[in-house]
C-alpha positions, -999 to +999 in steps of 0.1 A: -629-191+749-620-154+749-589-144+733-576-171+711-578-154+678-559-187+658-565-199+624-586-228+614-565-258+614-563-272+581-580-308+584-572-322+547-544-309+523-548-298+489-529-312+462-507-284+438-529-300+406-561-304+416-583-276+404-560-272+374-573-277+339-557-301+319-536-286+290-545-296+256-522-320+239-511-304+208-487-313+179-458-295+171-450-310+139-467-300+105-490-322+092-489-338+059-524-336+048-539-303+038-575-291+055-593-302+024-577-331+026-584-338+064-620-325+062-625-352+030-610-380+052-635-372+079-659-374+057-650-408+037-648-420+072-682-408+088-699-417+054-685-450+039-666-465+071-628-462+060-602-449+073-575-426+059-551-455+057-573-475+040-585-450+014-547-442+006-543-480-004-574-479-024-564-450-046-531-466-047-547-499-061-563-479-085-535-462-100-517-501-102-551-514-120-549-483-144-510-489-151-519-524-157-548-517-183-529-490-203-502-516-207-528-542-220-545-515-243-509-513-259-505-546-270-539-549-282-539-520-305-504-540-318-525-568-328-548-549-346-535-532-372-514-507-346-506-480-372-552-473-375-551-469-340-552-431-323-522-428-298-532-431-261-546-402-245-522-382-223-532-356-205-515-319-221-495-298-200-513-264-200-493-231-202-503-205-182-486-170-192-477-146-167-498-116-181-523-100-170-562-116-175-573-087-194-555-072-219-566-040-239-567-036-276-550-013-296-568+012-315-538+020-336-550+009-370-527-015-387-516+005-419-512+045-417-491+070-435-466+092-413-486+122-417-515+109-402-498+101-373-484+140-368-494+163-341-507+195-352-478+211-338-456+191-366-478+200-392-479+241-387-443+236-366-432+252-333-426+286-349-463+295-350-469+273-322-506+270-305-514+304-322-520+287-359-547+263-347-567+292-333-593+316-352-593+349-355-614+359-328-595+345-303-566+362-311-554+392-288-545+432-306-513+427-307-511+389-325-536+403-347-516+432-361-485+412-363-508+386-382-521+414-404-482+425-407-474+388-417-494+390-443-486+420-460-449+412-460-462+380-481-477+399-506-451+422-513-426+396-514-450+379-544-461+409-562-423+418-559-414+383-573-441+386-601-431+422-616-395+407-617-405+381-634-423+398-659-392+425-664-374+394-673-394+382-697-399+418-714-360+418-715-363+386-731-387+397-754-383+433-759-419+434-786-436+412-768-469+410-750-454+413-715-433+442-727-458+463-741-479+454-708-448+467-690-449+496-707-487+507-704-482+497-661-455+522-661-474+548-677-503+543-653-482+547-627-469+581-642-496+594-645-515+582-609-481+599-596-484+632-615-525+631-607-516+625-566-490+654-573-515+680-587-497+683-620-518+670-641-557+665-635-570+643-661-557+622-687-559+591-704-545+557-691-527+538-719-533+504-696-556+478-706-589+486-706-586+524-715-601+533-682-597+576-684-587+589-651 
């Protein structure tokens, strides 16, 4: 008929749960057996026929039986002369120390004097520094001239220290060797002073050696 625009009337009702999957049943507690564990009770039971239950007895059995026979190999060993007999074996604790698994070795010999063990900076010491290990060439001007300064200043301390000593030991010895020696340098030096001065122009040295100037 024209003009009736009504819904389809619903012939059979639908039930809320009908098309809705079934939820999964799932534990909430922890279980008590790990996944190895599980995985070798599936296994024990696809393969020889038992259960988990059952296995659990069987290992427990065995552990009785063992008891059992330690306690008989006990006696035995009493009867027979107890003190030949080796203790039972018991299984050794192991220690594990909490180290690292690979551990270096030291190359620090065993025995070594101290001065082996210096730094070159405690050998030459801090005043000279770096500067002491390097050669000659690497040097800048400046450290060279204050190098070449350091040196001189040695030398005249020495040569200073040697003609004192030997005015001493003239003093000591006033007709000695080192007296006489004394003299003859003094008289070189006279006469190298009067020759620089023009005063004189030649001459004979009265130092060792007679060298004539």
């Amino acid at each position: 008929k024209d003009g009736l625009w009504d819904d389809v009337v619903r012939k059979a009702a639908i039930k809320p749960g009908m098309y809705r999957p079934k939820a999964a049943e799932v534990s909430v507690e922890k279980s008590k057996l790990g996944l190895g564990e599980q995985y070798a009770a599936e296994y024990e039971q696809q393969i020889l026929g038992a259960t988990p239950v059952e296995a659990a007895a069987r290992e427990k059995s065995h552990e009785s039986v063992k008891e059992v026979f330690a306690k008989l190999g006990a006696k035995l060993d009493a009867l027979f002369n107890f003190h030949a007999v080796p203790k039972p074996y018991k299984a050794e604790a192991t220690v594990r120390a909490a180290v690292s698994t690979v551990s270096m070795e030291e190359a620090t010999p065993t025995a070594m004097a101290d001065h082996e063990a210096l730094a070159p900076e405690e050998v030459y010491g801090k005043r000279a520094g770096t500067k002491a290990l390097a050669a000659r060439e690497e040097l800048s001007q400046e450290e060279r001239k204050a190098l070449r300064r350091r040196k001189k200043r040695v030398h005249a301390r020495r040569t200073a220290e040697s003609e004192e000593r030997r005015a001493l030991l003239a003093k000591e010895q006033p007709g000695g060797a080192a007296a006489k020696r004394l003299d003859s340098e003094k008289v070189d030096a006279a006469l190298a002073e009067a020759k620089r001065k023009g005063t004189v122009s030649s001459g004979v040295a009265t130092g060792s050696g007679g060298k004539r100037g």
